[in-house]
C-alpha positions as a printed NumPy array, in Angstrom:
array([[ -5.535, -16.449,  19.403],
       [ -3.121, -18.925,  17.737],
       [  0.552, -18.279,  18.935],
       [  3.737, -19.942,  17.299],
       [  6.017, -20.47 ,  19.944],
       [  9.765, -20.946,  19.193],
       [ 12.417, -21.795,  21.633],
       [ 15.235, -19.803,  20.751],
       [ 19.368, -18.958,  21.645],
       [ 18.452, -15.275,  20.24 ],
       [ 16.257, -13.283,  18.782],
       [ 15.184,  -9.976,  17.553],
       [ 12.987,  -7.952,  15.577],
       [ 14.009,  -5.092,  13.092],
       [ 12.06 ,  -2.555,  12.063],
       [ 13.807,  -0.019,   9.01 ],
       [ 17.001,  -1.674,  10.002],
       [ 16.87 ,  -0.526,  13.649],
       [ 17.131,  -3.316,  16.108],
       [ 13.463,  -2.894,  18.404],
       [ 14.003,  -5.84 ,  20.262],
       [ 17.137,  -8.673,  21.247],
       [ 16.957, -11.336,  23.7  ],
       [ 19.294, -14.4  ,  24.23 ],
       [ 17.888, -18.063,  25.816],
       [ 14.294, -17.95 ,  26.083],
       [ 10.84 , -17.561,  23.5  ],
       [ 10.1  , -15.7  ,  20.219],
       [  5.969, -15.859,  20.043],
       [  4.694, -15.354,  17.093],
       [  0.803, -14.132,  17.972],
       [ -2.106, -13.938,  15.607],
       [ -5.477, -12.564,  16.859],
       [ -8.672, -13.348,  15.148],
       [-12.091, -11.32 ,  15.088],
       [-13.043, -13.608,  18.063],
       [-10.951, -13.54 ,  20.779],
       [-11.017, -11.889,  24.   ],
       [ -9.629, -11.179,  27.649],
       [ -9.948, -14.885,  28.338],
       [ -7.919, -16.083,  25.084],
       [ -5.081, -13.755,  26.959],
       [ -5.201, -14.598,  30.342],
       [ -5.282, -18.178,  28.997],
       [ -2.74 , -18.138,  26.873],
       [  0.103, -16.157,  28.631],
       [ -0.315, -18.498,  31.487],
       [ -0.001, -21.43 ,  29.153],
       [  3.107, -20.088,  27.955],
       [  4.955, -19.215,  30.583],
       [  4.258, -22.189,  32.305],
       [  4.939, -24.425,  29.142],
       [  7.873, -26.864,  30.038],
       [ 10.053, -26.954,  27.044],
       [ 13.741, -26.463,  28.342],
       [ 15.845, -28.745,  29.259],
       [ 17.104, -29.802,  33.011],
       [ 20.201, -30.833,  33.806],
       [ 19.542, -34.529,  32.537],
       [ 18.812, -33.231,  29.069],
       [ 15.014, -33.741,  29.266],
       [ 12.091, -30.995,  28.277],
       [ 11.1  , -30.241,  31.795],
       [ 11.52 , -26.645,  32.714],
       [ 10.105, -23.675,  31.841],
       [ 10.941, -19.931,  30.694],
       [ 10.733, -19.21 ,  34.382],
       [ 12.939, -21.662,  35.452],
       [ 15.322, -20.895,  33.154],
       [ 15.385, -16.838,  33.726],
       [ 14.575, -16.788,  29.794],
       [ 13.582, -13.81 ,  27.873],
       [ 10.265, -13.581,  25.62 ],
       [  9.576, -11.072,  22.314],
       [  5.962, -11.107,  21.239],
       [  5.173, -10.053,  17.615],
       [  1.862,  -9.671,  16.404],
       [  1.418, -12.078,  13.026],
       [ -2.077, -11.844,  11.083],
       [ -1.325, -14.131,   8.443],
       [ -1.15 , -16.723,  11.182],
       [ -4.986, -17.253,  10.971],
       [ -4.868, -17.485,   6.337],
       [ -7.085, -18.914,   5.27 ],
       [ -5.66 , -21.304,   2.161],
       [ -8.355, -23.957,   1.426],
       [ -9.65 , -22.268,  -1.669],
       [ -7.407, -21.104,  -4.432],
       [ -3.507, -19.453,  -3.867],
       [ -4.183, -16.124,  -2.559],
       [ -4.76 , -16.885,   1.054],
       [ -7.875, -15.07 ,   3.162],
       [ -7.48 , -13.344,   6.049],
       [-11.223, -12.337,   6.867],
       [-10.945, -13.84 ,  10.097],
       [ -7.559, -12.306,  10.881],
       [ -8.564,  -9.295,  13.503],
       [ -8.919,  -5.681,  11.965],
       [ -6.156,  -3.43 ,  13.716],
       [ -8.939,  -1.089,  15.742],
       [ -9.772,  -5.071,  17.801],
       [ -6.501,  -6.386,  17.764],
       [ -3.822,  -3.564,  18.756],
       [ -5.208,  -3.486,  22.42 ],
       [ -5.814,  -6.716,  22.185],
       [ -2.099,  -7.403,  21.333],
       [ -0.65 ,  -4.761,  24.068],
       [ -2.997,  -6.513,  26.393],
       [ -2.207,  -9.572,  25.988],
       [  1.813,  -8.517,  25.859],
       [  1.276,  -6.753,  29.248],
       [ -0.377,  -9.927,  30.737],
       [  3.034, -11.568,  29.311],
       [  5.281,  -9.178,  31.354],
       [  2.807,  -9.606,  34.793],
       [  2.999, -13.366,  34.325],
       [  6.613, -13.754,  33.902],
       [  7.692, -10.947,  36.146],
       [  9.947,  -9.162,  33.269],
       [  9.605,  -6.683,  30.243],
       [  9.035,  -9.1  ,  26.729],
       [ 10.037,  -7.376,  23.659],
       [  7.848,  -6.258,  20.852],
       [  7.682,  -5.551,  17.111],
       [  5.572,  -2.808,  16.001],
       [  2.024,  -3.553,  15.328],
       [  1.547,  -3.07 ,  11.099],
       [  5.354,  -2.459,  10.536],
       [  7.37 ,  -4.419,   8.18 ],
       [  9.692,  -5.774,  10.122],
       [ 12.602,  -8.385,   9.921],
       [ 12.804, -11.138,  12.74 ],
       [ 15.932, -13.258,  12.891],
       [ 16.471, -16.342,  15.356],
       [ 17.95 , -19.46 ,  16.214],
       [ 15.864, -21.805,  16.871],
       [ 16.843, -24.159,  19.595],
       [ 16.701, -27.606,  19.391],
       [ 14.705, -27.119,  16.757],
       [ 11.398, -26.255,  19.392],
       [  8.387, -24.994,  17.84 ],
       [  5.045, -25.405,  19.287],
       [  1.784, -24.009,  17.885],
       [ -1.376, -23.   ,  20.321],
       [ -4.587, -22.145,  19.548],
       [ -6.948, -20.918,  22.542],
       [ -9.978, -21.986,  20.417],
       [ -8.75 , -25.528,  20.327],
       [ -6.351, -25.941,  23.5  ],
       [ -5.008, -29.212,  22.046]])
């Protein structure tokens, strides 16, 4: 799984001009799921990101995280995260997930969200076109992937 994470004021997805999802302080994850992942790539992940430490305290300094801070969290599955680029200008998406292995993978993985941080998380719609708008705080953006955990 490779996850864009963006710390954000706001947030929310569209989908046909109908507002699906809105939060205020707290994450927008972007999540791409490749042909290869499984239960432990969620499990993994979601506790890496709600755990991740990248709001600031009251001195100003990244130290707290979307727990401490009562922060809200929209998940929205992204398969051109894993493009592939390195030959020509059409990107590849062959490892990208087909939608029968990544759908449950996504709702699991968005349930494991909600168990780990104790609150509903927001949600696109898996295969819809869809319109996400943000403001990125700080700017924060910090990319994950569970096959390299760098």
């Amino acid at each position: 799984m490779r996850a864009v994470i963006q710390r954000v004021s706001k947030a929310s997805v569209s989908i046909a001009g109908q507002v699906r999802s809105e939060i205020g302080l707290g994450l927008l994850v972007l999540l791409g799921i490749e042909n290869a992942d499984a239960d432990e790539d969620i499990q993994w992940l979601s506790k890496k990101i709600s755990q991740l430490r990248i709001f600031n305290d009251e001195h100003d300094v990244m130290n707290l995280s979307i727990q401490d801070v009562g922060g809200e969290l929209i998940c929205v599955s992204q398969f051109t995260l894993h493009a592939k680029t390195k030959k020509g200008n059409r990107p590849s998406y062959i490892h990208a997930a087909p939608p029968e292995i990544a759908i449950p993978l996504y709702e699991k993985f968005v349930a494991q969200m909600e168990n780990d941080l104790g609150k509903p998380v927001g949600t696109g719609e898996f295969g819809a076109m869809m319109e996400v708008s943000l403001v990125n705080d700080g700017p924060v953006t910090i990319v994950i992937d569970t096959k390299r955990k760098e």
